[in-house]
N, C-alpha and C positions, 0 to 999 in steps of 0.2 A: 429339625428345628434349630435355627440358629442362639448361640448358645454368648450370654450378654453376662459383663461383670457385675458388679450389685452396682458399681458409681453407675455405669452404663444405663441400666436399668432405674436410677435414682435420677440422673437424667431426662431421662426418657418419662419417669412419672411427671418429673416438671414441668417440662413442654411440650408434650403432648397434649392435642386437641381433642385426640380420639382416632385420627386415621395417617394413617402413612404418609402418606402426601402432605397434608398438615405439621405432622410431626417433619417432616424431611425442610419445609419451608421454616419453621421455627426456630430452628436448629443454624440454617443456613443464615437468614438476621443474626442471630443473636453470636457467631463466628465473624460477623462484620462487623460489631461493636467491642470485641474482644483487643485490648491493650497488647501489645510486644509481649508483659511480663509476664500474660495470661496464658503461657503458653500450654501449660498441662490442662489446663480447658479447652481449648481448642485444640487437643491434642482428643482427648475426650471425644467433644464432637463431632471430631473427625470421624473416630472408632463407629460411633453411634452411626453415622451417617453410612460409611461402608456397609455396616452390616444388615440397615433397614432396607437402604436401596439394594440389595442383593435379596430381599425376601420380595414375595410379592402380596398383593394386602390380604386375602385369606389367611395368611402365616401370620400376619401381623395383628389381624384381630382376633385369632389364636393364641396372643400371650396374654397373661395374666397378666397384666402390670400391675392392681390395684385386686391383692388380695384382699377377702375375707377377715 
């Protein structure tokens, strides 16, 4: 299982739909409205985005994002 920072993962509760695919679209919007000085956000993103598109979506509905 691919292994996510907490921002990552705090990310990932934000804009996430619920599926991969959704999440991976979300993600890539919201890198297109990102300013120059945003850079550690889209730095961020970027992380997020490597490492969701490298799972495939059985893995992905395998994480807990929204613990109990």
């Amino acid at each position: 299982m691919m292994d996510f920072t907490q921002d990552e993962r705090n990310m990932m509760m934000l804009y996430s739909p619920g599926t991969r695919s959704g999440l991976r679209e979300a993600l890539t919007l919201m890198k297109e409205q990102l300013s120059e000085d945003e850079s550690e956000l889209f730095a961020l993103a970027d992380s997020v985005l490597r490492k969701v598109s490298a799972m495939d979506d059985a893995a992905f509905e395998k994480l807990n994002l929204y613990p109990d």
